[in-house]
C-alpha positions as CSV (number, residue, x, y, z in Angstrom):
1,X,60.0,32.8,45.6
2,X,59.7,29.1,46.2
3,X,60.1,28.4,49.9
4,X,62.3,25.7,50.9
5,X,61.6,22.5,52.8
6,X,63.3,20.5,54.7
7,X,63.1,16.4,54.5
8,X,65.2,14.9,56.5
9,X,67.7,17.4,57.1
10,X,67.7,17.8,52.9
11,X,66.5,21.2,51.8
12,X,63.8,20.6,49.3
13,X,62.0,23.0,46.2
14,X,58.9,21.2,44.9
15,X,57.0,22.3,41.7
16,X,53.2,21.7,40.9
17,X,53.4,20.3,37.0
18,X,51.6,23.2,36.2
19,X,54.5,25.1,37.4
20,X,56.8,23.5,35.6
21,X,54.7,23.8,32.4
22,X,55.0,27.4,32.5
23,X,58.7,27.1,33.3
24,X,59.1,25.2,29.8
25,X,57.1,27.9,27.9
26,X,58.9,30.5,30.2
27,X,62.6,28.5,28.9
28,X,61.6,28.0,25.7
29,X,61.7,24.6,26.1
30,X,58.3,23.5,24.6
31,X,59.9,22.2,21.6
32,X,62.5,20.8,22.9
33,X,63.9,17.5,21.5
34,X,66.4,15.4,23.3
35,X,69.1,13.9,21.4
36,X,70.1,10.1,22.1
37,X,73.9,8.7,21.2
38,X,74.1,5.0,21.9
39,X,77.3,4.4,20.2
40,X,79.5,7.4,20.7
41,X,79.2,10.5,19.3
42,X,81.2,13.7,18.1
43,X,82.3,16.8,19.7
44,X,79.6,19.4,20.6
45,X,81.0,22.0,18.5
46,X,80.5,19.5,15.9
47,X,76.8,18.5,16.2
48,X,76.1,22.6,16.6
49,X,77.0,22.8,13.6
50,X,76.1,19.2,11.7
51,X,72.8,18.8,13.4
52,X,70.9,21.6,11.7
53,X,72.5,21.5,8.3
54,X,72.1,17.7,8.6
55,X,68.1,17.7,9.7
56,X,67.5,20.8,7.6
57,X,66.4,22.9,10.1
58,X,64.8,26.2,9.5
59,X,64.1,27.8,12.1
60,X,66.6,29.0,15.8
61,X,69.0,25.7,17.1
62,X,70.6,25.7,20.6
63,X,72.4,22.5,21.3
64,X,73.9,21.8,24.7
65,X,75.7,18.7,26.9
66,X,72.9,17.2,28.8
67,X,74.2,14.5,30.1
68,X,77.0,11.7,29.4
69,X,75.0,10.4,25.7
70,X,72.5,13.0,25.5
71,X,71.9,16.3,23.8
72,X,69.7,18.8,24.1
73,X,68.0,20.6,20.8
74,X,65.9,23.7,21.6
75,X,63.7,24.4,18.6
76,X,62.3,27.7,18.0
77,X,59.3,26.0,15.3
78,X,57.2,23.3,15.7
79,X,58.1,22.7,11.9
80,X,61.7,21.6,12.8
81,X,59.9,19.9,15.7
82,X,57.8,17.4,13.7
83,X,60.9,16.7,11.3
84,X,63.1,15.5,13.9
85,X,60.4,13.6,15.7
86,X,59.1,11.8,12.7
87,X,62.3,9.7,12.3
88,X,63.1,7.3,14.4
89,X,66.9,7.3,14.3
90,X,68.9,10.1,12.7
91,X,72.8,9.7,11.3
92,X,75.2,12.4,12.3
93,X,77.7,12.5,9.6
94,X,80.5,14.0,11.8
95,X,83.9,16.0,10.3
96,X,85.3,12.5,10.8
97,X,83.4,10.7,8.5
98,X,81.9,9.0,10.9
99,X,78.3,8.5,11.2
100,X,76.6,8.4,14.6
101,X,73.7,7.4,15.2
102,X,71.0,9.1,17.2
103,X,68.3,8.7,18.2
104,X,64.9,11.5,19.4
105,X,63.2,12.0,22.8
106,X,60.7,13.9,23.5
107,X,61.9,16.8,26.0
108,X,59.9,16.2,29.6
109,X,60.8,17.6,32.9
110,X,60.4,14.3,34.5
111,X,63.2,12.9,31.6
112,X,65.5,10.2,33.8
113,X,68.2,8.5,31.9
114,X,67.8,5.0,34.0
115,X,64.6,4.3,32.3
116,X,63.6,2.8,28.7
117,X,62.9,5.3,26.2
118,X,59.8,5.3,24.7
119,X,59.2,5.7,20.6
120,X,56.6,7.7,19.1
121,X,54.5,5.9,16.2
122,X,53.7,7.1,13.2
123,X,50.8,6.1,11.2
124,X,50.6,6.8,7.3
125,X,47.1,6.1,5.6
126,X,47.9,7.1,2.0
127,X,44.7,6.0,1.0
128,X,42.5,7.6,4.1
129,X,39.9,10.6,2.7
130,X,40.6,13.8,4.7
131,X,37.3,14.0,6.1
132,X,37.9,10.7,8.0
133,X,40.4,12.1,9.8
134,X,38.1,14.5,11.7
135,X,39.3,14.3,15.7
136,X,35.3,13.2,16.6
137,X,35.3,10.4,14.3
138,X,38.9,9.0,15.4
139,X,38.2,9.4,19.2
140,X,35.0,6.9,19.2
């Protein structure tokens, strides 16, 4: 148990990020994707069931409120991981016919809605041999 500190008259539980890396594992939350509405978005008991027909998503789906515009998507395989992550924006064809638009974060502990999100890149060689994609040549 985690004792609690005081600062200021504010009690206070801090975590070591190793901590909270076990927490995720221990959560399940280590592919864990959040879900980004910019211009409105559907009912939750909508996108539980439109998000995974709609991404094509094989494995276990949890989706929950996060906050305001933002969803959480607990993945049970990295598979359904890397396929929501590789797209950049993703349209949520609601029961209204309407289709939102949203938008993947990677899941972190430290996730703040103030700040700018941050895009991951994907890089397609089509042409690239497979053995010069070896990790020691790419890291020189």
């Amino acid at each position: 148990m985690k004792q609690i500190q005081y600062v200021e008259g504010v009690p206070r539980i801090t975590w070591t990020e190793e901590e909270v890396n076990r927490m995720n594992v221990i959560e399940n939350l280590q592919f864990a994707v959040i879900g980004k509405f910019s211009y409105g978005w559907p009912e939750l008991d909508d996108l539980r069931v439109q998000i995974p027909k709609q991404l094509q998503i094989k494995g276990d789906c949890n989706i929950g409120l996060l906050r305001n515009r933002h969803i959480l998507i607990i993945l049970s395989q990295m598979k359904d991981f890397i396929n929501i992550m590789s797209k950049n924006t993703n349209y949520i064809i609601a029961k209204d016919g309407y289709a939102y638009q949203m938008r993947p974060l990677i899941y972190d502990a430290k996730f703040k809605l103030e700040e700018t999100t941050q895009a991951m890149p994907w890089i397609s060689f089509r042409q690239l041999l497979p053995t010069l994609m070896a990790k020691k040549l790419c890291s020189h």
